[in-house]
N, C-alpha and C positions, 0 to 999 in steps of 0.2 A: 733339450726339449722346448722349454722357453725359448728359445732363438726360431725353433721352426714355426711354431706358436706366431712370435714376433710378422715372421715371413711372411706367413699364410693371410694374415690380419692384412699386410702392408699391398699383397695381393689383389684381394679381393677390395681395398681402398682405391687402387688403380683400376679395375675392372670394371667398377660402377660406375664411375662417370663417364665412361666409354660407351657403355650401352645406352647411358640415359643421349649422351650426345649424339648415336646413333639414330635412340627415337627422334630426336626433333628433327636431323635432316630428314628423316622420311617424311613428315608431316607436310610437305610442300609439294610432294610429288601426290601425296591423299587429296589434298586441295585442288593440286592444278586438275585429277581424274574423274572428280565428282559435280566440279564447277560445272564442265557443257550438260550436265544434267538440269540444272539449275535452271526457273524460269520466272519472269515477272509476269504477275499479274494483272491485265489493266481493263481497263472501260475503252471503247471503242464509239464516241458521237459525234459527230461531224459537225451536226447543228447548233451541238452546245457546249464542244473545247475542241481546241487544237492539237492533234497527233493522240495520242493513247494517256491517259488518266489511270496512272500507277498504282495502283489500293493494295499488294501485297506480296505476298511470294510463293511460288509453287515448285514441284519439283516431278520431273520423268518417273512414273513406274509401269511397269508388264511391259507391254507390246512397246513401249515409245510413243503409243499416240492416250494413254492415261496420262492425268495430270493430278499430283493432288495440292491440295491447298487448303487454308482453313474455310468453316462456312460463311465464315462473317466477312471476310472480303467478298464473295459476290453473294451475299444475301442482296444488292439493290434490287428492288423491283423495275426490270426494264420499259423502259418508254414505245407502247406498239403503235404509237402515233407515226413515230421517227428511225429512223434507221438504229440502231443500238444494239450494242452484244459485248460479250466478255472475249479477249480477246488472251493469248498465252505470243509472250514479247522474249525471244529469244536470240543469243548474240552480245557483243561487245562493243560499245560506243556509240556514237550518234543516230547510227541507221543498222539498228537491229533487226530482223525478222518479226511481224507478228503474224499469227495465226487464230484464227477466229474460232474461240472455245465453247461446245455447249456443258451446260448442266447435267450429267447422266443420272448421280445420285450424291445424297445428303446425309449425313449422318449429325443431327443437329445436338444431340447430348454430348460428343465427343467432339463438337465443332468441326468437322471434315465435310469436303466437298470432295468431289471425285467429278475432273474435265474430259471433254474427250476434243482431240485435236484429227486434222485429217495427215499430218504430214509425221512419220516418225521419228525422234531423237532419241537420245543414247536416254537408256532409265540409267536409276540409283539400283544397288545392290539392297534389297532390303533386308536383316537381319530377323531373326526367328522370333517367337512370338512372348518368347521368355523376357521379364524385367531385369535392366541391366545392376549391376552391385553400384551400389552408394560408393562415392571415390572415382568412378569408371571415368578416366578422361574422355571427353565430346567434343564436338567442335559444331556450326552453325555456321551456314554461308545462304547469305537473302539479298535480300534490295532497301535498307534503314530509309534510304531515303528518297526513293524510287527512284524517277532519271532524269531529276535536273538539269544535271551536265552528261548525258550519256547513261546508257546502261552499263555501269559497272559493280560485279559483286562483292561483298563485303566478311570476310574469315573472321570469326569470335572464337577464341580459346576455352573452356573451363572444365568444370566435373560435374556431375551427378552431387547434390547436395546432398538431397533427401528424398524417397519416395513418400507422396503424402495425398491427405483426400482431395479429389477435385473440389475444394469450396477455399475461396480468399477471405481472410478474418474481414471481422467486420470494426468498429468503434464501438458499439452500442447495437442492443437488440433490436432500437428502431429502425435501424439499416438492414433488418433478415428480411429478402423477401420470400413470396412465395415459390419461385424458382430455385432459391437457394435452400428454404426448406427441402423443398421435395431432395436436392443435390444431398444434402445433409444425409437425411435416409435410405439414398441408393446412390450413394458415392460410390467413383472410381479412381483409382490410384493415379498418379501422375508422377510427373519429373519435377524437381524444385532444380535448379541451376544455378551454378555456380558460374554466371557466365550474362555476360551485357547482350543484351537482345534492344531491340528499338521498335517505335512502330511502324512499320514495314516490313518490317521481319517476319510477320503473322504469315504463316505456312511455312518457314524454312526449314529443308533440312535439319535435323539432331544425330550426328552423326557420331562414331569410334572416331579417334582421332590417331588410332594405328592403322583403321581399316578402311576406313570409307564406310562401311556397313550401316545402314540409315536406323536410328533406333525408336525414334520417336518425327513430333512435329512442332515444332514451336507454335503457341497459340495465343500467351498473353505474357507481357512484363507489368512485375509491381513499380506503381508509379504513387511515391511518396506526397507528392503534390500535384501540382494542376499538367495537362498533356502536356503543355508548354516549357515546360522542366524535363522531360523526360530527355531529349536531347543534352540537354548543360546538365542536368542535373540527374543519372539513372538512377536507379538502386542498386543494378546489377543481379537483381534476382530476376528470373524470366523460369517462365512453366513450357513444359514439352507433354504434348501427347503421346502415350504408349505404339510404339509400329503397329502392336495388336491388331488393334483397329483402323488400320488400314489396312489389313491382311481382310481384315470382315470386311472392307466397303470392297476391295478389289473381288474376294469371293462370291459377293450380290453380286457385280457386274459380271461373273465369269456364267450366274445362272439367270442372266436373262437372255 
């Protein structure tokens, strides 16, 4: 009995590194099928910089012509002096496609923005409106550092750390402000991450990392020191917005 005991043990010791080595080959075919989803966010002025001004990342939902992204990349108030608009920069390397984005709707307490484009692409698969288990492996593909050398996207590994209130600690009570209060008494949950996000990354994808299935939105990384470190120096912890709520801003759009 002990011997089969023995067997059974030595078994199931060979079988698990099999399936785990399984998952990771598939993780590149997840990547390579949700990347042309994938799109950068930029500014469009002719007067006042050269080709498209990258401020963040967006990504395909419903029809292919939605776009979501966070609100703070195109919160600028445009110039009605001069030609300007938000534009959605899709493609790979020096001469990508852009298409010229409007504003349809906001959802400024969950920081989402919702684009509308004229030309369709492939959406993300979005997952249902349920919060995923703490541990859940994820993945994140944006633009960290928009298109210096080209538009090329960028894959981050991690897990779901924590589900926790939307509000970032503070040092001291003289840093509460009054946004943060109000945040404090009608908090909503969010993603803590296990996983390097940058800035640029603001809108990317929060994805399964067996599925492609989109869970969330990346919106802010904790940045120990000044912006200028966030590069050399991350934390590695980065915050995701719930898909929830983009299920809510896509269902506004569905009822105008």
């Amino acid at each position: 009995m002990s011997r089969i005991i023995s067997l059974i043990g030595f078994c199931i010791f060979l079988i698990k590194p099999l399936c785990v080595s399984a998952h990771n080959e598939d993780f590149p075919e997840v990547v390579k099928a949700l990347t042309p989803s994938v799109v950068a966010i930029g500014l469009y002025s002719p007067l006042k910089h050269t080709g498209n001004q990258i401020r963040g990342t967006g990504f395909v939902v419903g029809d292919g012509r939605w776009v979501v992204t966070n609100y703070h990349v195109v919160d600028q108030v445009l110039d009605p002096s001069v030609v300007e608009h938000f534009v959605v920069v899709h493609g790979e390397g020096k001469r990508p496609d852009a298409y010229k984005a409007s504003i349809e709707h906001i959802d400024t307490k969950h920081d989402l923005a919702l684009l509308r484009i004229e030309k369709a692409l492939t959406p993300v698969n979005l997952k249902s409106s349920e919060l995923v288990a703490v541990g859940t492996q994820v993945a994140l593909t944006g633009y960290p550092i928009g298109a210096v050398l080209g538009l090329y996207a960028a894959t981050h590994r991690g897990y779901v750390a924590a589900i926790t209130p939307d509000v970032l600690p503070n040092h001291n009570a003289r840093q509460l402000t009054v946004d943060m209060l109000s945040r404090l008494e009608n908090t909503d949950l969010i993603y803590q991450l296990d996983a390097t996000a940058y800035p640029g990354n603001s809108g990317s994808p929060l994805y399964l990392a067996d599925t492609g299935e989109v869970v969330g939105v990346i919106n802010k990384v904790f940045i120990s020191a000044g912006k200028e470190s966030a590069i050399s120096t991350p934390t590695g912890i980065s915050y995701a917005i719930p898909v929830k709520h983009v299920h809510a801003l896509l269902l506004r759009a569905k009822q105008d």
